[in-house]
C-alpha positions in Angstrom: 161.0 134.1 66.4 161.3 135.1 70.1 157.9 133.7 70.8 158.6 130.4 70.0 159.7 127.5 71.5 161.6 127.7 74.5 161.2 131.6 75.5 157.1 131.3 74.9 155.9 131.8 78.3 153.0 133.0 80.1 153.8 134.1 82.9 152.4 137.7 83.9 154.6 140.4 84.5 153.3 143.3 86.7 155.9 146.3 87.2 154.9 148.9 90.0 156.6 151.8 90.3 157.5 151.9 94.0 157.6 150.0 97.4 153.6 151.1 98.0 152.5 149.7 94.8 155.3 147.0 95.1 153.5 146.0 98.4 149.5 146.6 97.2 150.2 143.6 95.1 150.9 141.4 98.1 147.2 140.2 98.8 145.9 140.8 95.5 148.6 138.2 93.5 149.5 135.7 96.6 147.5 133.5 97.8 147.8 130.4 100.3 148.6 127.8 98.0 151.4 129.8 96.6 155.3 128.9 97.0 157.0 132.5 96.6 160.5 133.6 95.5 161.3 137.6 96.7 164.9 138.6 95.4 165.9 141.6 96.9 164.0 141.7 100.7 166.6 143.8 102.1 165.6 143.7 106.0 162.7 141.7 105.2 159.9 144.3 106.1 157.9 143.2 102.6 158.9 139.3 103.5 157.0 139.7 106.4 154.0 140.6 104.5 154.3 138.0 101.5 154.8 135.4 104.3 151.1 136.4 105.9 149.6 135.1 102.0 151.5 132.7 101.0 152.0 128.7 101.6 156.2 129.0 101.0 158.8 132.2 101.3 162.6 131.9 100.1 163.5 135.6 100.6 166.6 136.3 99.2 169.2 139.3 98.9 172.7 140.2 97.5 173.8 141.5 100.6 174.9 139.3 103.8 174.6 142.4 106.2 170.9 142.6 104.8 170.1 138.6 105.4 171.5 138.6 109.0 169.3 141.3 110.4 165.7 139.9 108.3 167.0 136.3 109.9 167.2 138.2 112.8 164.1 140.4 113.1 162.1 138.0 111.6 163.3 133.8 112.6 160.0 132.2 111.2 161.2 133.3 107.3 163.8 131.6 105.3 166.4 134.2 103.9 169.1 133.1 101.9 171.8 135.4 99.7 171.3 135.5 96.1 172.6 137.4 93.1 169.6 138.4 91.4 171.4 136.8 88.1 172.7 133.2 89.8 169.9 131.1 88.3 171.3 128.2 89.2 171.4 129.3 93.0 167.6 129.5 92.6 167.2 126.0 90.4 169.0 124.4 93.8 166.8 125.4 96.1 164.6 122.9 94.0 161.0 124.8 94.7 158.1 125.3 92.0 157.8 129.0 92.4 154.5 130.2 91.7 155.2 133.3 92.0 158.5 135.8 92.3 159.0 139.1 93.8 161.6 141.5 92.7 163.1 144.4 94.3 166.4 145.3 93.4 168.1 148.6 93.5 169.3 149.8 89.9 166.3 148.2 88.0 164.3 151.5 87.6 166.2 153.5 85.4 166.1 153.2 81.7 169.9 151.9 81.2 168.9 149.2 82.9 165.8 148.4 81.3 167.1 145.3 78.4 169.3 143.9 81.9 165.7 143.9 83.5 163.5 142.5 80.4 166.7 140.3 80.2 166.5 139.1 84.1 162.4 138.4 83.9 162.9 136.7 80.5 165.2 134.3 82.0 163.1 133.6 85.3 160.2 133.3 83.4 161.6 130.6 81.1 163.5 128.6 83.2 161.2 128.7 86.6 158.0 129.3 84.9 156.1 131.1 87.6 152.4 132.0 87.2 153.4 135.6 88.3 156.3 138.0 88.6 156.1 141.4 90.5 159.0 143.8 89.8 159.4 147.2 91.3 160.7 149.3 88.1 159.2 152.6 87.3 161.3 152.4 84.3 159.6 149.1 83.0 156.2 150.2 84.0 156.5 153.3 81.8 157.5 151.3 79.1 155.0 148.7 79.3 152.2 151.7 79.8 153.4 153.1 76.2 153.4 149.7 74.5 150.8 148.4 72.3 151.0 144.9 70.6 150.1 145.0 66.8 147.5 142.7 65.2 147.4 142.6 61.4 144.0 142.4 59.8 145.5 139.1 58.3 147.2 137.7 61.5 146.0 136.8 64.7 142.7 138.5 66.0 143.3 141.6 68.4 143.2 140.6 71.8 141.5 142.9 74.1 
């Protein structure tokens, strides 16, 4: 059962479906205790704000061009290149992440959508955040149209 054992988590997931929602999170999930993981800041415009709630920002991106100019515009952030999928790059940066933004390109449409449940499965498992906030329009349609089943017999409906 995928519920079970290892991949039962409980983090919260909350998809948004584009940079203004992405960013109307940002004082609403983050708060000053919290250590925060954004993959895929780009220039670092939504680091910035992240970095106003939180206690901790590792910003990361794919892109070296991208990392040099946030390091650049903004020196008080820590931005460090990632591929969104290198786990182990994230595990070395030995943090408790509370909570992890993502924003990468490519994660909204629906061919990418089991690569995205995929990529929050395994960041939820392995870092165990109490939050993750993903921009994908794609995954917050889904998640709008889906509607867990409770048996009469089984476990109470949850509301």
């Amino acid at each position: 059962m995928a519920t079970s054992g290892p991949f039962k988590t409980t983090t919260r997931y909350i998809p948004t479906n584009n940079v203004k929602e992405y960013r109307e999170t940002i004082p609403e999930c983050v708060n000053e205790d919290d250590v925060v993981l954004e993959v895929g800041c780009e220039w670092g415009s939504t680091s910035a704000l992240i970095a106003l709630h939180c206690h901790e920002l590792i910003a990361t991106d794919l892109s070296p061009e991208c990392i040099e100019r946030a390091r650049r515009d903004y020196p008080g952030i820590r931005f460090e290149e990632l591929d969104v999928f290198d786990i182990n790059t994230v595990l070395a940066f030995d943090r408790r992440f509370t909570k992890i933004y993502i924003d990468v390109s490519g994660f909204s449409g629906y061919r990418s959508l089991l690569d995205t449940i995929s990529l929050l499965q395994m960041y939820a498992t392995v870092l165990k955040p109490d939050t993750i906030v993903i921009k994908s329009n794609s995954l917050k349609h889904f998640a709008s149209c889906c509607r867990p089943w409770y048996s009469k017999w089984g476990r109470k409906k949850q509301e």
